[in-house]
C-alpha positions as CSV (number, residue, x, y, z in Angstrom):
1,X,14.0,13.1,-1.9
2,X,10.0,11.6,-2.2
3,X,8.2,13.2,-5.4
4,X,4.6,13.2,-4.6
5,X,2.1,11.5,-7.7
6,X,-1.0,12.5,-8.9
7,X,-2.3,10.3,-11.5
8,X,-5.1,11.2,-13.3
9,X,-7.2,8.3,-15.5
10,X,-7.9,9.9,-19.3
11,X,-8.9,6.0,-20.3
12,X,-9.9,3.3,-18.5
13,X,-6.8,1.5,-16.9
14,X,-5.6,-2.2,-17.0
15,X,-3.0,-3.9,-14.5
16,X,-3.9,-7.6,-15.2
17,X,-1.7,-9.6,-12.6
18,X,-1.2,-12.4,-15.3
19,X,-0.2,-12.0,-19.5
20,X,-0.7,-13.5,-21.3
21,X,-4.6,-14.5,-21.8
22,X,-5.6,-11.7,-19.2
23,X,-9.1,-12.2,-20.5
24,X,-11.6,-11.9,-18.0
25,X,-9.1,-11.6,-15.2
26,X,-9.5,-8.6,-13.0
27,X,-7.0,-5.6,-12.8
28,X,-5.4,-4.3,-9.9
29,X,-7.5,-1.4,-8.0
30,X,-4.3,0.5,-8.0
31,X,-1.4,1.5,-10.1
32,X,1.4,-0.7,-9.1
33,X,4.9,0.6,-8.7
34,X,5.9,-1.8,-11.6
35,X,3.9,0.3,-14.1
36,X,5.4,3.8,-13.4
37,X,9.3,1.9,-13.3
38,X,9.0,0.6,-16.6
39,X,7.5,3.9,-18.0
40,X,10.0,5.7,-16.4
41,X,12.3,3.1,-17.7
42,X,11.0,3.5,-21.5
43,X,12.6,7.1,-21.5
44,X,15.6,7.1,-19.2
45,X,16.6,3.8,-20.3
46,X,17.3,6.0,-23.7
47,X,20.4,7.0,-22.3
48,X,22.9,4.5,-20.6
49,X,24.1,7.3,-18.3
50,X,20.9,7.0,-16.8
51,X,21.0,3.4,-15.3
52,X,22.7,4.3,-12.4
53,X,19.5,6.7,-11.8
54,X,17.2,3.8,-12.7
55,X,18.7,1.7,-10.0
56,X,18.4,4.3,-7.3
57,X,15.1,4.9,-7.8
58,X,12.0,3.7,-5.7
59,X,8.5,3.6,-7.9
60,X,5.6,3.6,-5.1
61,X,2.2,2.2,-5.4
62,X,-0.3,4.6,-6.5
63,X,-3.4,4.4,-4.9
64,X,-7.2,5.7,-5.8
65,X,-8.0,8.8,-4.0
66,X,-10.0,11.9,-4.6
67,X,-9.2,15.7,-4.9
68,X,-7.5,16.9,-1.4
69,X,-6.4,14.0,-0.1
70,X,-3.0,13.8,1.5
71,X,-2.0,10.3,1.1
72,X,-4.1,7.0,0.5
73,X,-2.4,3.9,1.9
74,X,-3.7,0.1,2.8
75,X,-5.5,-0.6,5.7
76,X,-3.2,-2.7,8.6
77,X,-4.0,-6.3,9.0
78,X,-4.9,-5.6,12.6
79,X,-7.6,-3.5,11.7
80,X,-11.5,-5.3,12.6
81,X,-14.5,-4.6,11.9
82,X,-18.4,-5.7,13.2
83,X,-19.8,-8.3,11.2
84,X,-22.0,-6.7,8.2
85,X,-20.6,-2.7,9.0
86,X,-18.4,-2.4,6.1
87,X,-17.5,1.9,7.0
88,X,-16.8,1.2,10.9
89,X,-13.5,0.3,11.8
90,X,-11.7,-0.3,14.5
91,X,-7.5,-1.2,15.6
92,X,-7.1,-4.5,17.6
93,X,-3.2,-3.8,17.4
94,X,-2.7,-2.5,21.7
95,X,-5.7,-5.2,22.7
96,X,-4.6,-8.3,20.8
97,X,-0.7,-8.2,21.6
98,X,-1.1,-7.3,25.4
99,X,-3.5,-9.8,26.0
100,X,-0.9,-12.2,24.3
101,X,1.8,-11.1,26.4
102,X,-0.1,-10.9,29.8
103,X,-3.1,-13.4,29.6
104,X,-5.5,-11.9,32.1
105,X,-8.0,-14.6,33.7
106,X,-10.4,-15.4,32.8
107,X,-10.5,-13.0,30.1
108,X,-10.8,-13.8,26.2
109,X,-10.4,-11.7,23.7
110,X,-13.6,-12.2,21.3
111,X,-14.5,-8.7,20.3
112,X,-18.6,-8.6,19.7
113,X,-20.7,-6.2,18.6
114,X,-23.8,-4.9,21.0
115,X,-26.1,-7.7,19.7
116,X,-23.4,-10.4,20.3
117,X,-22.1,-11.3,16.7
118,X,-18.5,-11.6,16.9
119,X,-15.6,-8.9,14.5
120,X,-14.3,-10.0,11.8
121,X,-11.2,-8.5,9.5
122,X,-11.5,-5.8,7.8
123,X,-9.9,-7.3,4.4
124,X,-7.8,-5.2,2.0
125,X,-8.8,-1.7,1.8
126,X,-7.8,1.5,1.0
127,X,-8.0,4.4,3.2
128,X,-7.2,7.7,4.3
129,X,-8.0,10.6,6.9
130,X,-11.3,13.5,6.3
131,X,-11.2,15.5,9.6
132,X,-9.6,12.6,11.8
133,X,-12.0,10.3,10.9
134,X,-11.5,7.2,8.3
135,X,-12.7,7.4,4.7
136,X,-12.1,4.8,2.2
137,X,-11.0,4.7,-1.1
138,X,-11.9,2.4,-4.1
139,X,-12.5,2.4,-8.0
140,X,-14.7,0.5,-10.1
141,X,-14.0,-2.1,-12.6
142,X,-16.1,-2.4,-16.3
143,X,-15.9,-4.6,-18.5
144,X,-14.4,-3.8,-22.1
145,X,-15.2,-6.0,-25.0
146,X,-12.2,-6.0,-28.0
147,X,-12.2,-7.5,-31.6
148,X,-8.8,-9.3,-32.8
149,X,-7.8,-7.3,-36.0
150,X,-6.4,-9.6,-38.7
151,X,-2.8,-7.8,-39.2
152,X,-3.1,-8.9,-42.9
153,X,-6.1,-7.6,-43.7
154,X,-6.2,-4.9,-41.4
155,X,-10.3,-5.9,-40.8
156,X,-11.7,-7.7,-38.0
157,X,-10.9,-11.3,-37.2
158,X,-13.6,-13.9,-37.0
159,X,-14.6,-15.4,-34.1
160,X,-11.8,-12.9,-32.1
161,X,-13.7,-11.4,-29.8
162,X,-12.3,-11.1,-26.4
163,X,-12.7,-8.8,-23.0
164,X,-10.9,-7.3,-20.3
165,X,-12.2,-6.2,-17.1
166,X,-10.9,-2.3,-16.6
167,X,-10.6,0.4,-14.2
168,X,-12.8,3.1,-15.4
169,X,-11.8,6.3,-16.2
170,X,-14.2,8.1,-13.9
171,X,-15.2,7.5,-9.9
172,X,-19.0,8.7,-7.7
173,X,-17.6,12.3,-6.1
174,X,-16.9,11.7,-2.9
175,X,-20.5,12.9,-1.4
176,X,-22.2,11.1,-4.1
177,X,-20.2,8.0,-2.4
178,X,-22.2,8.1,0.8
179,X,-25.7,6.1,1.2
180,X,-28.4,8.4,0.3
181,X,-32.5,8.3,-0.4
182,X,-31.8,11.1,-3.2
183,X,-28.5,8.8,-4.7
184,X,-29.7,7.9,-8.2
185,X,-26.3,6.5,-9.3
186,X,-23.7,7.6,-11.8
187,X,-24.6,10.8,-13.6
188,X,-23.1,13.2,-15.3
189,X,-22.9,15.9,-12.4
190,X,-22.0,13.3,-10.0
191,X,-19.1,11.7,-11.6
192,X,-15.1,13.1,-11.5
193,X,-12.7,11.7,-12.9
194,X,-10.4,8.5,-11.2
195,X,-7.2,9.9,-9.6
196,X,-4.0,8.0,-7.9
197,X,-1.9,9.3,-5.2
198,X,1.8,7.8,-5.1
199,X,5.5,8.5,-4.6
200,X,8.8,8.3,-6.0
201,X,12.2,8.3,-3.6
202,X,14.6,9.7,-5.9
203,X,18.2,11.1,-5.5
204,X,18.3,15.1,-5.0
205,X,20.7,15.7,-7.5
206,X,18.2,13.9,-10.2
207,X,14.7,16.0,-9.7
208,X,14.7,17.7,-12.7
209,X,15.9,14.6,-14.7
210,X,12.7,12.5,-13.6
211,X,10.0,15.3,-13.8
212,X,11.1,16.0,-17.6
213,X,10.6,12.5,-18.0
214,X,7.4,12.0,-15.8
215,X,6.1,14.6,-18.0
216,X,6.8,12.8,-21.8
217,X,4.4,9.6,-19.7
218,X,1.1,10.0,-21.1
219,X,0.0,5.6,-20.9
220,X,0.6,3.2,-18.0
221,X,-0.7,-0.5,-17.7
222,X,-1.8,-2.6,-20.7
223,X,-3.9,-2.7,-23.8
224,X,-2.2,0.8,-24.5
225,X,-3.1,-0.2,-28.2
226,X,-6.9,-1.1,-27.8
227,X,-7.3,2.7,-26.5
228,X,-6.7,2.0,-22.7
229,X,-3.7,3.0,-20.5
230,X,-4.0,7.2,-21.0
231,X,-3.3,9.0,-18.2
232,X,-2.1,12.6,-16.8
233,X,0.6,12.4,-14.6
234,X,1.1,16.0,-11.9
235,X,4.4,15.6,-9.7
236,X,4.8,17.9,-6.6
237,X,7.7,17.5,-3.8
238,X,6.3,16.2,-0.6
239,X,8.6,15.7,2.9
240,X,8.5,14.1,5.8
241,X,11.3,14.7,8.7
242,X,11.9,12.5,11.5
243,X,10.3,14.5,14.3
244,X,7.3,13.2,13.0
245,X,8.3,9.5,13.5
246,X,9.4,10.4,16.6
247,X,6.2,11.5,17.8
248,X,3.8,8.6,16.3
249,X,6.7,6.4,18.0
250,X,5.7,7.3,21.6
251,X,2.2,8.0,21.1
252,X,2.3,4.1,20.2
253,X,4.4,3.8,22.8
254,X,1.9,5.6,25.5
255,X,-0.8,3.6,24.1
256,X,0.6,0.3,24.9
257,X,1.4,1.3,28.4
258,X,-2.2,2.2,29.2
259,X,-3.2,-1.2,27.8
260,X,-0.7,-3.3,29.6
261,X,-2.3,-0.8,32.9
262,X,-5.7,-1.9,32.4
263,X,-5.4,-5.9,31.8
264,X,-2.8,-5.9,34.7
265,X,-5.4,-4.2,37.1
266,X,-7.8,-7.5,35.1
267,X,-5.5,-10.0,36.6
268,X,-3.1,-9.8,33.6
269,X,0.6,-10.9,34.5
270,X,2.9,-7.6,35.4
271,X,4.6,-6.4,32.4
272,X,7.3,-3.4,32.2
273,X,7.8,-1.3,28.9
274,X,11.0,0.3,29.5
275,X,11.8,1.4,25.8
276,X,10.0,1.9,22.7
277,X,7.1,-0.5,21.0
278,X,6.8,0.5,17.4
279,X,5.2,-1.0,13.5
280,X,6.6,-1.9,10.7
281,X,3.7,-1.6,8.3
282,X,4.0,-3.0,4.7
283,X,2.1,-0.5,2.3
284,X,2.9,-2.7,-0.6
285,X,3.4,-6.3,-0.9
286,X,7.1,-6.8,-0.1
287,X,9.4,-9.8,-1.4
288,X,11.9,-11.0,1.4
289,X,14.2,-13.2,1.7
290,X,16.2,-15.0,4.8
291,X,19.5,-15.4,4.5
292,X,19.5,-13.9,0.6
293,X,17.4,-16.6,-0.9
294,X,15.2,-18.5,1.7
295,X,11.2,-17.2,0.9
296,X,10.3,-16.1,4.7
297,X,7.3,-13.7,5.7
298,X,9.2,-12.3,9.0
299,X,10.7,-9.1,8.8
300,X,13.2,-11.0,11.7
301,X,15.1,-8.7,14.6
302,X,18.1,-9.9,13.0
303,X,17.3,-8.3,9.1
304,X,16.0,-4.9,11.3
305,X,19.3,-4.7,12.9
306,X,21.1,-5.7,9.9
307,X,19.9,-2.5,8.1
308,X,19.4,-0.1,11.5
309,X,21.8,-1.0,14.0
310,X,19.1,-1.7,16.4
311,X,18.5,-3.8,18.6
312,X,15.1,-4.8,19.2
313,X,12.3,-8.0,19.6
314,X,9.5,-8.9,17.4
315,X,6.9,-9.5,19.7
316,X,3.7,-9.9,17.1
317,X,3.2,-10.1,13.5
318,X,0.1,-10.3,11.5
319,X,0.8,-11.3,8.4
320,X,-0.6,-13.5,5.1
321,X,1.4,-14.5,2.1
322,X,0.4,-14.5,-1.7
323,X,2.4,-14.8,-5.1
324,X,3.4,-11.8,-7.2
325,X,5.1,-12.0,-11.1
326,X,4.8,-9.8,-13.7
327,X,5.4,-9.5,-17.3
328,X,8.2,-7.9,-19.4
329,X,6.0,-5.6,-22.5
330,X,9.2,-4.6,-23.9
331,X,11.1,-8.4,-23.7
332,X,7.9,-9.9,-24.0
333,X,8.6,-12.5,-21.2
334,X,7.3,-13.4,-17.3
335,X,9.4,-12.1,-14.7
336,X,10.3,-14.6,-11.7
337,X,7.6,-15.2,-9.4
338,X,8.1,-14.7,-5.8
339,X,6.5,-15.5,-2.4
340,X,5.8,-12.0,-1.0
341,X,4.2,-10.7,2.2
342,X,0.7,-8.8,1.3
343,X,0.2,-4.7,1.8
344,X,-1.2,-4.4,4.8
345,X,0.7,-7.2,7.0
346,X,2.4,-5.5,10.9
347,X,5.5,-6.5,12.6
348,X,5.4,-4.9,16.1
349,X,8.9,-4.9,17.8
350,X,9.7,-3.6,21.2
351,X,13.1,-1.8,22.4
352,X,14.7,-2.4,25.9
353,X,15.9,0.9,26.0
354,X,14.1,4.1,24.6
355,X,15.3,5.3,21.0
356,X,18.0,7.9,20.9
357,X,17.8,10.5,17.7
358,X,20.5,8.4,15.9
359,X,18.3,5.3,16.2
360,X,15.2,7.6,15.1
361,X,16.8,8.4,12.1
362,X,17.7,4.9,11.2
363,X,14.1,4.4,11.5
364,X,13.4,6.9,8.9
365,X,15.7,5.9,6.5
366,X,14.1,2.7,6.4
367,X,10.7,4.2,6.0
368,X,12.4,6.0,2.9
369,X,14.4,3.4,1.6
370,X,11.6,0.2,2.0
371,X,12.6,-3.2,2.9
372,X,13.0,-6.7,0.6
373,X,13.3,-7.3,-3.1
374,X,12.6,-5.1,-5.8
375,X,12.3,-2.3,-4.3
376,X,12.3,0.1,-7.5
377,X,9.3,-1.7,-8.4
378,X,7.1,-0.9,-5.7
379,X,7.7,-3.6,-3.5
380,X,8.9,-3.3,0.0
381,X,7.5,0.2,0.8
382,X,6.9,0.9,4.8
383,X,5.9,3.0,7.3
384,X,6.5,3.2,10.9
385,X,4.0,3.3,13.5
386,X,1.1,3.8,10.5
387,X,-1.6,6.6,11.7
388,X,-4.3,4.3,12.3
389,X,-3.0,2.8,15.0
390,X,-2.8,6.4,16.6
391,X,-6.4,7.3,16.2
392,X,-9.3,6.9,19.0
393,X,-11.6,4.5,16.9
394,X,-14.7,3.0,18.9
């Protein structure tokens, strides 16, 4: 079952990428996955009978988002956006791969805006839906300035000063957010405080096991001694059946065939789409590995089969690579570092027969279960046929 996450800042927050000697080195804008496993570890781990809960369990990123949102998630790597216009967005996902796959004469595909200055990516953001239409989502970072304490003396240490750059505990309300003439900056009446959204995937027979332990979590992240790291943690079950995915998978689907229509009547070659097109969208950075240790950033037709049965080609992936670690508080050591594909990145595969319901719900176990390495940690968390490539953005 998927336990919905509301996390609420009490403290400013720290999720340095590197330990030691985080100084000066930005946090994460989110609460990765990482954070909530090893709380959650902290108190199962208590009991042994518990490990066999601990490695069933999938810890979600939590992402910043205000009061009524449904979910936050990263924007796709296909999504573009006119030079200078950071709040208009728009999907080159159906336009980009059919033009691949047909190559219509004389026809390049240079997206412009109206004064002839060419699109350019949107870059990693986090976003969500207001009345169909995109809003983003992002918290600020302060700076917070820390004297070393002599553990002898129990005084202040000279010449041990040293600063952290932190989440802070509270956000602009959303309509204080907008450009405005009357928009004086942060006030008092203006401010609310910094929430998360995110997700556990849990076994059924464990829910009231993790919520009695979600509720003893009351710190995440690090410098939980200098006064940073409190937070309120609200858990509600959320669920998601696979008539949805059905649906988003043939409105993607529909919306490649009219594309494929309109560069084929622009001299594009003839292309068929007898089955399904669908995503795979990463909505964390996922670890994976070819053949169990080869690095690779292709989610290949051979690992989708391996796990779904299906059979299908990757025709398009839009992808970028970065390196992700972490550090053991309670061992006190690095963990491994691994290449991983970045939140964000699209596989697009194609079917040459439509889905039947058995396939569909292979589908959705994959969207519950996440792909890669690491898993329980965050990593490897998907979604098929993301909703932004189903919106009519212009």
């Amino acid at each position: 079952m998927i336990v919905r996450l509301e996390i609420e800042a009490l403290a400013p927050l720290a999720f340095p990428e590197r330990k030691p000697g985080a100084q000066f080195n930005r946090s994460l804008d989110y609460i990765p996955g990482a954070a909530i496993f090893g709380a959650l570890g902290q108190i199962l781990g208590k009991n042994p009978a518990n490990l066999p809960l601990l490695r069933a369990i999938r810890c979600h990123n939590a992402y910043p988002a205000y009061q009524g949102d449904p979910w936050v998630r990263p924007l796709p790597a296909t999504a573009i956006q006119p030079k200078g216009e950071d709040k208009r967005v728009y999907d080159s996902l159906y336009q980009r791969v059919c033009w691949e796959q047909q190559q219509p004469a004389a026809l390049i595909y240079a997206p412009t805006s109206s004064d002839g200055r060419p699109w350019e990516a949107a870059g990693a953001k986090f976003y969500t839906l207001r009345d169909n239409a995109i809003a983003f989502r992002k918290v600020q970072q302060r700076m917070q300035t820390r004297v070393g304490i002599n553990r002898r003396r129990g005084t202040a240490q000279d010449e041990r000063l040293y600063t952290v750059l932190a989440i802070r505990e509270t956000m602009l309300r959303e309509s204080a957010s907008q450009p405005s003439d009357h928009n004086y900056g942060p006030t008092k009446d203006n401010l609310v405080p910094t929430r998360f959204l995110g997700s556990l995937v849990i076994p059924d027979d464990a829910r009231d096991t993790v919520l009695a332990a979600l509720r003893q979590i009351t710190h995440l992240g690090g410098r939980q001694t200098t006064g940073l790291g409190a937070v309120a943690i609200h858990a509600q079950s959320a669920a998601e059946t696979s008539e949805n995915l059905r649906e988003r998978i043939v409105a993607m689907t529909e919306r490649f065939k009219q594309q494929v229509q309109l560069y084929q009547e622009l001299g594009g070659k003839p292309c068929t789409i007898d089955g399904h097109i669908f995503t795979v969208n990463l909505l964390s950075d996922a670890i994976l590995l070819e053949d169990g240790w080869i690095p690779t950033q292709e989610f290949s037709t051979a690992q989708l089969k391996a796990i779904t049965g299906i059979d299908a080609t990757l025709i398009r992936s839009f992808t970028t690579t970065k390196t992700v670690g972490g550090y053991h508080t309670q061992w006190h050591r690095p963990k491994p570092t691994n290449i991983a594909v970045s939140m964000g990145s699209v596989y697009v595969f194609a079917t040459a027969k439509t889905l039947k319901a058995e396939e569909i719900e292979k589908l959705a176990a994959l969207q519950h279960d996440g792909i890669g390495e690491r898993c329980q940690e965050g990593y490897g968390q998907v979604r098929i046929c993301d909703e932004f490539h189903l919106l009519n953005l212009v």
